[in-house]
N, C-alpha and C positions, 0 to 999 in steps of 0.2 A: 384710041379705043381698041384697035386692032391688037399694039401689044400689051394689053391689061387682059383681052379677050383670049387670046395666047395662051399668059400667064396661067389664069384659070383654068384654060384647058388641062395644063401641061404640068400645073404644077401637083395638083392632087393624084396621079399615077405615081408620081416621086414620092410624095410621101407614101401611100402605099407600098411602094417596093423597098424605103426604111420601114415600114412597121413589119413586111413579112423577113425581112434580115434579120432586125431585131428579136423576133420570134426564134428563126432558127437558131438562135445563138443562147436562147435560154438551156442551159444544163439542169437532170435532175427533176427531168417532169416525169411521174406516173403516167403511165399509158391505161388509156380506161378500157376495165374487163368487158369482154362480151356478151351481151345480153341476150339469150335465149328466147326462142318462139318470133313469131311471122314478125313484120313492121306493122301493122294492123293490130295487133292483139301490145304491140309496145307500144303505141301511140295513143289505145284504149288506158291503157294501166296507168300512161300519164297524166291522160283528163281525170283520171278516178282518183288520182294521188292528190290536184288538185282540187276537187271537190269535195276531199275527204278532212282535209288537212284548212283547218279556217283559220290557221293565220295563214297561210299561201292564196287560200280563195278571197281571203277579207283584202290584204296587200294589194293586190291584183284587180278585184273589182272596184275599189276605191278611188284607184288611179284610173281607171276604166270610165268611170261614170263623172268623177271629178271633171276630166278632161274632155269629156262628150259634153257636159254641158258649159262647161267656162271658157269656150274658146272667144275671147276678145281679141286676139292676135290676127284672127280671120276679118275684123274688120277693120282695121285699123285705119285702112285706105279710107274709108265713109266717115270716120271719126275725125281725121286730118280735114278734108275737105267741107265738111258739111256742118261737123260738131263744132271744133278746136278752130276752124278757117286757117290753119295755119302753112298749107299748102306742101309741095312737094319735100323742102327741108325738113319742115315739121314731121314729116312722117316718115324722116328717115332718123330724126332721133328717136319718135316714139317706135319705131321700128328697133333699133339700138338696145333701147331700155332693160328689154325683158334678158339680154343677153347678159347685160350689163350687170343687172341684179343674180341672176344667176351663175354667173363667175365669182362675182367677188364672196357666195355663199359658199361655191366650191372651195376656196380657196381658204378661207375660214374652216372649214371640215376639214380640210388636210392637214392645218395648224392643227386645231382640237377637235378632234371625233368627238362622235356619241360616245360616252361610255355607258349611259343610262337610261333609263324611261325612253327608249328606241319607239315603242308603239306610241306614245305621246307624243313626242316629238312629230311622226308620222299624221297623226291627225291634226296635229296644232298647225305643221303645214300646208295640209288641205286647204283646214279651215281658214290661213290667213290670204291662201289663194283664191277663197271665195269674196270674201272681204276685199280683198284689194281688187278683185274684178268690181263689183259692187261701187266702190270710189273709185273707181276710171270710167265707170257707166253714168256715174252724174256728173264727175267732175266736168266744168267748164274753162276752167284754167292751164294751159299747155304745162309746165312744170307741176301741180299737182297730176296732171296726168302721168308724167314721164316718172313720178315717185312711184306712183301706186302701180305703174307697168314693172318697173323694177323689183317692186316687194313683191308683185305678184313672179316676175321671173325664178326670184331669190327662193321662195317659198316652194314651188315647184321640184327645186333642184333638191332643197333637202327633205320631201316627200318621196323624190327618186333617190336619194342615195340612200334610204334607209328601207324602201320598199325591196330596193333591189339585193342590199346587202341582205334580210332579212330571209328574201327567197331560198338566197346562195347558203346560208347557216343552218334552217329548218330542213331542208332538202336533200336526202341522203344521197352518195356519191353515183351511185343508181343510177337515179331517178333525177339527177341534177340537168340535165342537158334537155332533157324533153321535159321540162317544170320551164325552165328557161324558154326554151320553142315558146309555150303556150303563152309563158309571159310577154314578150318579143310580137307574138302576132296578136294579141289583146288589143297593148298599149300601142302599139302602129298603127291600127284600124282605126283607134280612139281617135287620133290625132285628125283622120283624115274626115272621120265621120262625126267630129265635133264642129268642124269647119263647114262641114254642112249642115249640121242642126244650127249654129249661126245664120248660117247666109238665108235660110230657111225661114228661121222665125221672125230675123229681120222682114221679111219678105211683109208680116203679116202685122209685129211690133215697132217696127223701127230699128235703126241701129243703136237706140240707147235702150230700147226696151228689152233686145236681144240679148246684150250685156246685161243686161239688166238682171232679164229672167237666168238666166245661163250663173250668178254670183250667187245666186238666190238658192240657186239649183244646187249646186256644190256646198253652201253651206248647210243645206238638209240634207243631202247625201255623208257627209259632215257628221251629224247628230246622228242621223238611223243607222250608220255604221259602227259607231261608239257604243248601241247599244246592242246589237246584231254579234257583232265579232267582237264579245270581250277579250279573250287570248290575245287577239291580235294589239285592245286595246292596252292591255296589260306586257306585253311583252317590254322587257326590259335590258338587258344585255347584248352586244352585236358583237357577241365572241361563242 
């Protein structure tokens, strides 16, 4: 245990210090112009660029709200034990799953991109993030759970890779770095504060009503954003 505990320590600073090598050795990068006026009066212009701009605010709050209510991942440990009975193993596949499903989606994107209906794409994988939370909230079956955590991982990733690509294409060279900031402390807070609207409503629902409520949630966030931010939902090209 001591050298697996090691490893982990020791090894993630390594990789680190290839990614910053790797970096220096990129030739050919533009150096970004300097932006004028206080950091105060830049950080203002940011939040106003995004809230001016509704496919940036629509991308952004979608994945915001999406992920504040669907978090199943935060209870997985209750689900193994309680729901599923399938104890310590069991929750280290269902633990697995989500990772599982969203690699092999990444991996798929790198073979064939979006080339089209980008903002479709974008809500279809909300929407099937809510869904598959939804059939992991009833399902009773360990393998139907372990699907429906995977489609929900999968669907995830390609709601991030197009949210994100999207920000980076709409967002002029400017204004790209502090659009990205806001984005970055949005979707991290989400993560952390969805895990508490879980542990929360479990408190008050159960852990199946949590999920429950939380699938439910995402798929009307889902719908009132498809008619809220049409641009966003029309966007179509990720060039």
């Amino acid at each position: 245990m001591r050298h697996l505990a090691g490893r982990r320590l020791y090894g993630v600073p390594r990789l680190f210090l290839i990614g910053v090598l790797a970096t220096l050795t990129i030739t050919g990068a533009t150096r970004p112009v300097a932006q004028l006026g206080s950091r105060w009066s830049l950080v203002k212009e940011g939040l106003a660029y995004v809230w001016m701009n509704k496919i940036v605010l629509g991308a952004i709050s979608l994945d915001l709200f999406a992920v504040l209510l669907g978090g199943a991942t935060a209870l997985l440990p209750v689900f193994a034990r309680d729901v599923l009975h399938v104890g310590a193993e069991g929750f280290g596949v269902l633990r697995a799953a989500p990772a599982i499903g969203a690699a092999s989606i990444a991996v798929l994107l790198a073979v064939k991109p979006i080339k089209q209906r980008a903002g479709l794409y974008m809500f279809g994988g909300v929407g099937v993030f809510g869904a598959a939370t939804v059939v992991f909230a009833l399902s009773k079956i360990l393998i139907l759970s372990v699907v429906a955590l995977a489609v929900l991982g999968g669907a995830d990733m390609l709601s991030v890779y197009v949210r994100q690509t999207l920000i980076q294409i709409v967002t002029p060279d400017a204004m790209r770095g502090r659009v990205s900031a806001v984005s970055s402390l949005f979707i991290g807070a989400s993560n952390e504060l969805g895990e508490f609207e879980s542990g929360l409503t479990a408190r008050f629902l159960g852990a199946v009503g949590s999920c429950l409520f939380g699938g439910i949630g995402a798929l009307a966030v889902t719908g009132l954003w498809a008619r809220m931010f049409p641009d966003l939902r029309k966007a179509d090209r990720l060039t």
